[in-house]
N, C-alpha and C positions, 0 to 999 in steps of 0.2 A: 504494500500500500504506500503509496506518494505519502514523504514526510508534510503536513498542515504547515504551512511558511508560517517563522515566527518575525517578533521586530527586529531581531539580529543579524537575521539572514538580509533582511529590507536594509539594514543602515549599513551591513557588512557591501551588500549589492551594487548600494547607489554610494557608498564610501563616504558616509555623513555616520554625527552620533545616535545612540538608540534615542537621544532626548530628540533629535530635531526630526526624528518619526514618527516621536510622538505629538510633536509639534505641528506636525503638515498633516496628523489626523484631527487633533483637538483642538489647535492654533493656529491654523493657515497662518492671519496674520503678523505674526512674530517672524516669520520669513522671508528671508526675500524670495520675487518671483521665479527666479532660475531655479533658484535651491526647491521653491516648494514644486514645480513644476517635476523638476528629475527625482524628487520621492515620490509623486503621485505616481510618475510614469513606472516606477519600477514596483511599487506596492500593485499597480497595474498587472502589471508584466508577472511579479508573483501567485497572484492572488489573493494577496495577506488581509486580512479582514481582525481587526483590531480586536479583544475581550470585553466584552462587554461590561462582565464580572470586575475586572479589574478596575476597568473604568466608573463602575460604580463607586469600588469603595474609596477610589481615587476624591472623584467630586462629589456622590451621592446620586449622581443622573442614571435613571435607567433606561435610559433611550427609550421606556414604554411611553403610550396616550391611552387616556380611558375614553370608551364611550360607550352610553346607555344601547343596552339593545331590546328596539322597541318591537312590539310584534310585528310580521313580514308581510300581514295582508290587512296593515291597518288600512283603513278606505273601502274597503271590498274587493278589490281587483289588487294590488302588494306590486311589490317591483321597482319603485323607488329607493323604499330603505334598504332594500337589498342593493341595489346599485351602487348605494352611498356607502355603504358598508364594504366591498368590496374596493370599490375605488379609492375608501380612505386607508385600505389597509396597501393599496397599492403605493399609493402615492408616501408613504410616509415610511413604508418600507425602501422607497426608491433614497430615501434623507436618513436612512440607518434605526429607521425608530419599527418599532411592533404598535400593535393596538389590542389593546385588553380590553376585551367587550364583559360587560355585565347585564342584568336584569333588576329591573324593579317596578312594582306595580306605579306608582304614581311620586311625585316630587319628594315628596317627605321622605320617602324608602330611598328614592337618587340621590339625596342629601346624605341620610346614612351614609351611604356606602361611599360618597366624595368622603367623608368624615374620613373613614378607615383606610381607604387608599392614600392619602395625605398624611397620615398619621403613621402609617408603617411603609409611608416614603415608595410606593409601589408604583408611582406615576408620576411624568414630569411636568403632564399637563392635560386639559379634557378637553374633549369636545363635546358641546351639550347641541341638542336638538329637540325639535317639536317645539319651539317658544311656542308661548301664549297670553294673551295677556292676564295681567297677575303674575306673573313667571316671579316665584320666590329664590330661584335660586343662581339667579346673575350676581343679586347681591350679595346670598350667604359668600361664595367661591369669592368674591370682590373681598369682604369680611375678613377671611382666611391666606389673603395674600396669593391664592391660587393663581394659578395659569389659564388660561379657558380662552374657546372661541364658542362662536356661536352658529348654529346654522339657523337662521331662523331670525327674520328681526327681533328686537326688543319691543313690542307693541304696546300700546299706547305709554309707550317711556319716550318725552321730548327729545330729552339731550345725556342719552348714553354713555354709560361709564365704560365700558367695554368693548372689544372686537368684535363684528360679527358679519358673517357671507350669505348673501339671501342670495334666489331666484326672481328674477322682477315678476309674479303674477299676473297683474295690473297691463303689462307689453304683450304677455301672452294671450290676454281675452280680446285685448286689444287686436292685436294680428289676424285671430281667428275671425272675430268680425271684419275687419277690412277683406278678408280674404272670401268671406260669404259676399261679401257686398259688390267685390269685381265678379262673381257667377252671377249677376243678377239680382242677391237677395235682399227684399227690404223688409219685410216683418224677422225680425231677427231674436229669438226671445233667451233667455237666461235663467238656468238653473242651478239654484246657488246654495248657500248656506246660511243658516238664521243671524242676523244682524249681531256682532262683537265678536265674530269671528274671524280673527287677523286675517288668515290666509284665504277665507272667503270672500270679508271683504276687500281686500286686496283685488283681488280678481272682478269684482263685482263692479269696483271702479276703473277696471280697465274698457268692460264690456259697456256702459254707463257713457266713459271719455268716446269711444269708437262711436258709438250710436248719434251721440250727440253734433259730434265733429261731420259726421254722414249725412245727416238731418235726416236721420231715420226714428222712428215713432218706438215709443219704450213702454205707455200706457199698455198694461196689460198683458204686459209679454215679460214679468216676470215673476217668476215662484221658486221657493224658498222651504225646506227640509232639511233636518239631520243628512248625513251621508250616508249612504247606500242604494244597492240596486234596488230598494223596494221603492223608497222612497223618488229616487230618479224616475221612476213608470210611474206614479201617482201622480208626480207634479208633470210628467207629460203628456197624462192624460190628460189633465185640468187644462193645459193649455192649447191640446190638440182639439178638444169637444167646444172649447170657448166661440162665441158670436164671431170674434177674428183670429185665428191660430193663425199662429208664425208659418215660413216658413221654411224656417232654419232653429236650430238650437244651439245653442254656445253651456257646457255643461261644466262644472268650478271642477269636479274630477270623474276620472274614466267610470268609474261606481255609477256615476250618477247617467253617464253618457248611455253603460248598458243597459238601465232601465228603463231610460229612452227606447232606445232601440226595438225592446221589450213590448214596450208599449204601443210603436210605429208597427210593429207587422203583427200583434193583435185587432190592429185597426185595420187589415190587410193591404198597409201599406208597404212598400220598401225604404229603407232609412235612405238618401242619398240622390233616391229616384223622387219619390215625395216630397220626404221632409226631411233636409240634412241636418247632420248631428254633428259635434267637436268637442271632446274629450280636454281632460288636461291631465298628465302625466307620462301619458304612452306606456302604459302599463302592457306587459304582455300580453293580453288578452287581445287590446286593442288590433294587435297586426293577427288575432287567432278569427277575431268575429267575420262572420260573413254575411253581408259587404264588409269591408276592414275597416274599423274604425280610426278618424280622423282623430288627432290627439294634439295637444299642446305637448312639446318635449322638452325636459328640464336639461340642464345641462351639468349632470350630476358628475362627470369625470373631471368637470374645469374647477367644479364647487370643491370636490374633494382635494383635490392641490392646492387651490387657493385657501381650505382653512389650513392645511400642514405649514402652508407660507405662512400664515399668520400667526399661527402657534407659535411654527420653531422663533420666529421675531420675538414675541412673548417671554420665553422660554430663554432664549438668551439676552434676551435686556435690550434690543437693539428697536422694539418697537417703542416707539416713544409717546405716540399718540392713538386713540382709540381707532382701529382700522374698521372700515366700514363699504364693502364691497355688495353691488345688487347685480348680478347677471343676466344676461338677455334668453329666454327662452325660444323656442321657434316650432312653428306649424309644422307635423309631418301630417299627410293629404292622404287620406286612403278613400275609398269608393265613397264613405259615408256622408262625406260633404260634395259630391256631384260628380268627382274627375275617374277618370276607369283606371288611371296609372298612379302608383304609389308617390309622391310627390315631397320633399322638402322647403320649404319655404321660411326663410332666414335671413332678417332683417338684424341688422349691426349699426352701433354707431361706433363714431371715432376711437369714443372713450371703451367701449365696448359693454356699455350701461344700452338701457331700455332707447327705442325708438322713439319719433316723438309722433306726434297723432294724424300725421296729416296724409293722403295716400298716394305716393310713388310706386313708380312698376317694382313690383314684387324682386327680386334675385333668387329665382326657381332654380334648383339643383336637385338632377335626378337620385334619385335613393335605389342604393346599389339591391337586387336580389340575389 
């Protein structure tokens, strides 16, 4: 068996001392360029992958990150937290760290268990998700000198004390209507979630800004349920049986969209032919339904990087002010909203933040099968 490259053979290699390998792993800058450049290359060229172990007892860092792991099919349809979940263990694996995932029913229990991890020093820092408002625990972790990002705004909190990386919601209902609107559609209706719900209403004033900016009609074209598919076929019943149904739907998540759907070919309609639908999340289901459901897509692999960039800042002292990042989400097009070919539709700005409301030719990009 190949002898594991240790730091000796690394300093012995590149002809530098074992401090200044320890240096171009833990101190780049203590270095100069050249010098840290030809130990990367030859730690390279080795393999040599530093001890963790030792480096703990060295500084106390355990190159771990905690985060809550929440159930996989919250919403009805799953597949976001799983994305995020993956993607953060990728990304954070890629900067030398692990992710220690836990469970717990509700805040008070996530609060526990930060207590314990903090206290037996088992983590360098967290990632919390699902904010909401009331969210008690930005502050406790604030309290406790913690590390932490946030996935998730801080809602209804003005002027945040902390980090945190959203998905702009709000661009995404927003796009999905614009994008109903160049097929032709003006009754455009919204199905949402009950009023003080951040990430509903979030969404609820993108689809609201789209309408408005359209000069399309909003009376009565929208209804409001907990989340789920039952609840998604109830409220598209009500809208579809109504004096004037829509006809199109913009739905706050894919749960809600396949209730829709549910509902549209109990009427023996087809979703897409009659009355199109748009999801948000892109949940797998979404590309499994037949017609394929239209979806809003989060951009969970950019999120994932950008909270580990934020943390590892945190984490080593070098962020100085509260970082505060909203991402642009984008329409993928399946049958459900009128087109017969799977479609991507992705609007960017400069900064790489939310679009603004007004309607330019789409930047259509076919979506590979």
């Amino acid at each position: 068996m190949k002898k594991r490259p240790t730091i000796e053979m690394v300093a012995q290699q590149a002809g530098v001392s074992r401090q200044t390998v320890s240096n171009a792993a833990n101190a780049p800058h203590r270095l100069r360029p050249e010098t840290l450049r030809k130990v990367l290359g030859t730690i390279d060229e080795l393999g040599y992958r530093p001890s963790h172990a030792a480096r703990s007892l060295r500084t106390r860092a355990t190159q771990v990150i905690g985060c809550r792991l929440l159930p996989g099919n919250y919403g009805g349809t799953g597949g976001v937290l799983d994305r995020l979940l993956h993607a953060l263990c990728d990304a954070a694996w890629a900067k030398g760290y692990g992710v220690l995932t836990f469970s717990a029913a509700n805040d008070d229990e996530e609060i526990a268990v930060f207590d314990d991890l903090l206290r037996r020093n088992a983590v360098d820092g967290l990632v919390l998700t699902h904010t909401h408002h009331g969210d008690v625990r930005p502050a406790w972790l604030m309290d406790q000198s913690a590390h932490f990002v946030a996935f998730g705004r801080p809602w209804g909190v003005e002027r945040p004390a902390h980090s945190w990386v959203d998905v702009d919601g709000s661009a995404g209902t927003a796009e999905a209507v614009r994008h109903l609107a160049e097929l032709g559609h003006t009754r455009i209706g919204f199905l949402g979630l009950p009023e003080g719900n951040g990430v509903g209403d979030d969404r609820y004033q993108g689809w609201q800004r789209a309408v408005d900016a359209l000069a399309l009609p909003s009376k009565g074209l929208i209804a409001r349920a907990e989340d789920g598919v039952m609840s998604g076929k109830a409220l598209a019943e009500q809208l579809i049986t109504s004096p004037a149904p829509p006809t199109a739907l913009v739905c706050v998540i894919d749960a809600m969209a396949v209730g829709a759907v549910r509902a549209i070919e109990e009427h023996a309609m087809e979703s897409g032919r009659d009355l199109a639908v748009i999801g948000f999340d892109d949940s797998p289901v979404a590309s499994l339904l037949r017609p394929g459901l239209s979806s809003v897509r989060q951009p969970i692999e950019d999120v994932a990087h950008k909270l580990i960039e934020v943390l590892l800042a945190e984490i080593a002292g070098t962020q100085r002010r509260p970082s505060r990042a909203l991402l642009a989400p984008w329409v993928v097009v399946r049958e459900s909203s009128g087109l017969p070919r799977a479609r991507e539709l992705r609007r960017s700005s400069p900064h790489g933040g939310a679009a603004d409301s007004t309607l330019p030719d789409l930047n259509r990009k076919e979506q590979g099968k």
